[in-house]
N, C-alpha and C positions, 0 to 999 in steps of 0.2 A: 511682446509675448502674445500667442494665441490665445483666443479667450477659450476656456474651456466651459461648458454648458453643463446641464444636469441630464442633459441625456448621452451628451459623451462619457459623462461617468458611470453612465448607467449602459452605456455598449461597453464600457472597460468591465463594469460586474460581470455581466455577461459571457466574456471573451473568458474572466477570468476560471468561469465556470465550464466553457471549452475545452478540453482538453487537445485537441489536434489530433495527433500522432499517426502512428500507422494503423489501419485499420483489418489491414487486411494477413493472417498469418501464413505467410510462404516459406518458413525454415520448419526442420524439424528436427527434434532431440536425436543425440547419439545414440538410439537404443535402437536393437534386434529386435522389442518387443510392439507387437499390436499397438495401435493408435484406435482409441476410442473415442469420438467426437458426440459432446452431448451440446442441443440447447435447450436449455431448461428455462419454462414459462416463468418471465418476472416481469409485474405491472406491464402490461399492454404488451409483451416485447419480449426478450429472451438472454437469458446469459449465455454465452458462447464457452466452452468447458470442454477439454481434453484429458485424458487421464489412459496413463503406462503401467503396466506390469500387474502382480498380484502380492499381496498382504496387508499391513497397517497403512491406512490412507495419511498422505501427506498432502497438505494445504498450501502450493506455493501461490502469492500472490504478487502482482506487479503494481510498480508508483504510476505516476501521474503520468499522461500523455506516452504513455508504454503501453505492450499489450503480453500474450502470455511469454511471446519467447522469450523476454528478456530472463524468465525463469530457466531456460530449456536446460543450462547446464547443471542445475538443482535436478531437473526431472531426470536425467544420464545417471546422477550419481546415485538419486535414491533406489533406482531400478535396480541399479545393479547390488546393492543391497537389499534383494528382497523387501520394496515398500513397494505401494500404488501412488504415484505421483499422478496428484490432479490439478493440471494450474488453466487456471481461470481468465479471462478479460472483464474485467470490472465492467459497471454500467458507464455507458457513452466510451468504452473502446474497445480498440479490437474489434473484432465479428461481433459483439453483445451490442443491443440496440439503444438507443439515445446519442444522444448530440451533447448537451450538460449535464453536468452531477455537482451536486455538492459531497461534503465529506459525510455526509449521511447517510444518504441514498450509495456510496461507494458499501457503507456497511451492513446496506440491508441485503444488498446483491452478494457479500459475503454470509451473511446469515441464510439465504437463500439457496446457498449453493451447501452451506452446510447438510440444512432442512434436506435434500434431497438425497445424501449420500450416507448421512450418519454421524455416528461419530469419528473424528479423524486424532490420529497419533498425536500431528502435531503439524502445525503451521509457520509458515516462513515468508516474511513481508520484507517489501522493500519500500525505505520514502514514505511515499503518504501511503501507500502501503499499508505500514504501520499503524499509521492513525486512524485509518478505517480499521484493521483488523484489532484496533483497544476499543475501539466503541462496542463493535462486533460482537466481541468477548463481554459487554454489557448488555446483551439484548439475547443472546442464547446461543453463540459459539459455544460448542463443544469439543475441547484439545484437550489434551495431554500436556502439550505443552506449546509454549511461542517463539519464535525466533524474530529478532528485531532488528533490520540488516538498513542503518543511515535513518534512525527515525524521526520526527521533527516531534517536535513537543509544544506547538501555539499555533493555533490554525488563522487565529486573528493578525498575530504576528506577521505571517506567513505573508497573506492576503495585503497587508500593510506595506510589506516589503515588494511586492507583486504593482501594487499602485504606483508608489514610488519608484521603483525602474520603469515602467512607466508613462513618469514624469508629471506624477502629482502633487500637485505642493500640500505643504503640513496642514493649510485652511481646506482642501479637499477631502480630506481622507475619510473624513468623519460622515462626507455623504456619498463617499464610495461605499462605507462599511453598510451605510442605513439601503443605500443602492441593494448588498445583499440580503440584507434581513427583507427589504421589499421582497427581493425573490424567492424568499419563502427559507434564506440558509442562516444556518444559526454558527454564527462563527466564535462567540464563545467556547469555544472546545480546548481544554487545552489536558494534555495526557496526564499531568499530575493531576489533575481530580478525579480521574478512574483508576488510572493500576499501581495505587494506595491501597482500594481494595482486590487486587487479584491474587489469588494462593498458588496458582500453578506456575508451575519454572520456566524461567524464562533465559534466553539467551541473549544479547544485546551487544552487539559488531557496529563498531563505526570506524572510519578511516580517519587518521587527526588533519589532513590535508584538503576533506570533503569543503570543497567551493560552493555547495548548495545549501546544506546543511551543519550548521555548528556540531561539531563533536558534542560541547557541552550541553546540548539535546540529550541525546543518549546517557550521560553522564549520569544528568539529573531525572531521569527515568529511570536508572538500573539505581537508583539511592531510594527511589521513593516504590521503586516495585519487590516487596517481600521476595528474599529466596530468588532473585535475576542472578545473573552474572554477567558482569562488563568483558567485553571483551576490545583494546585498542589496537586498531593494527596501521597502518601508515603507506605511502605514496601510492594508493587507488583510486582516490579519487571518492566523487559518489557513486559510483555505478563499478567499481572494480569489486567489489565486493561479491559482484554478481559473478565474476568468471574465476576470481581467484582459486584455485586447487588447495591452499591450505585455509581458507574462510572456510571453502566446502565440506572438506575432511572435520573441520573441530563442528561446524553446523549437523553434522554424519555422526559423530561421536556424542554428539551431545544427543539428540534424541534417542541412539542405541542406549546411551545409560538405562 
């Protein structure tokens, strides 16, 4: 077997903190309406931010190693219900500047983008997504209300599971994990210690066949999140949720309430 070192594990923290993805946005939503393209100044660098139509501002947000389009067909549906759909590329993707993020830094580039535009209707995350937009919500998001589309609920977990595919054995992990607190990430986080306390409504979609993500995530969030609603729906996958027509319409009704 390969020997592995303390600084292979510490390029695996690293990588882990990469996100990849596409960087660069070349699609755009099904809407008639004007394209607004803002970068708004965050730590040394800029968030990259689009936003359609006029009314109550909607917050869509993308997971890990995605960038805004994976929102586009939320930002068609909100438009055409009279909302302003603003969706974002988190810090390190998309056009928004950095290379690494932890799940922290994902939340302040959401609180940032809040900071700039006001207060918004309601927000709608995908993935880690999610997990950035609950911390979010503990530092001074301002919503109406949240939508919670495949959310994970253990970021250590997560990161755990991340080493081991991998291919790092059980005696590793523990200086993979110390590998991230070196880098400055705190991976204790997990969603049942924050939205115990949140009051505002919330919606909660998962697919029971999600390969990324355990349904029982979601489960166990929409139990311990006051006034949530679960909602299960089946053969999407993790990312079908993003395009489904009837996810969309109950996501559409549900902030119209």
């Amino acid at each position: 077997m390969e020997l592995i070192t303390e600084i292979d594990i510490r390029k695996l923290a690293i990588e882990y903190l990469t996100p990849g993805g596409p960087r660069k946005v070349v699609r755009k939503p099904k809407t008639d309406h004007p394209e607004t393209h803002r970068l708004i100044s965050h730590n040394d660098g800029h968030l990259s931010v689009r936003s359609w139509g006029e009314g109550p501002l909607v917050m869509l947000v993308h997971g890990w190693a995605a960038n805004q389009t994976d929102m586009f067909k939320y930002v068609s549906a909100f438009v055409e219900n009279d909302y302003c759909a603003v969706a974002i590329d988190l810090p390190a993707h998309g056009e928004s500047t950095g290379e690494t993020a932890s799940l922290d830094q994902l939340a302040d580039g959401i609180v940032a983008v809040a900071e700039h535009f006001g207060n918004f209707k309601a927000v709608v995350a995908h993935s880690v997504g999610c997990a950035a937009t609950q911390i979010a919500l503990t530092r001074g998001l301002n919503v109406d209300k949240a939508i919670m589309l495949a959310s994970p609920e253990n970021y250590e977990n997560a990161a755990r599971r991340f080493a081991k595919y991998r291919g790092l054995e059980d005696d590793h992990l523990e200086i993979f994990i110390q590998e991230l607190h070196d880098l400055g990430v705190r991976t204790a986080i997990k969603s049942l210690d924050v939205v115990g306390n949140f009051q505002l409504p919330a919606l909660i979609i998962h697919s029971v066949d999600d390969p990324v993500i355990p349904i029982a995530s979601s489960k166990n969030i929409s139990e311990a999140w006051s006034g949530s609603r679960f909602v299960s729906v089946n053969q999407l996958g993790h990312r079908g949720v993003l395009k489904d027509d009837a996810v969309i319409q109950t996501v559409i009704d549900f902030v119209k309430e």
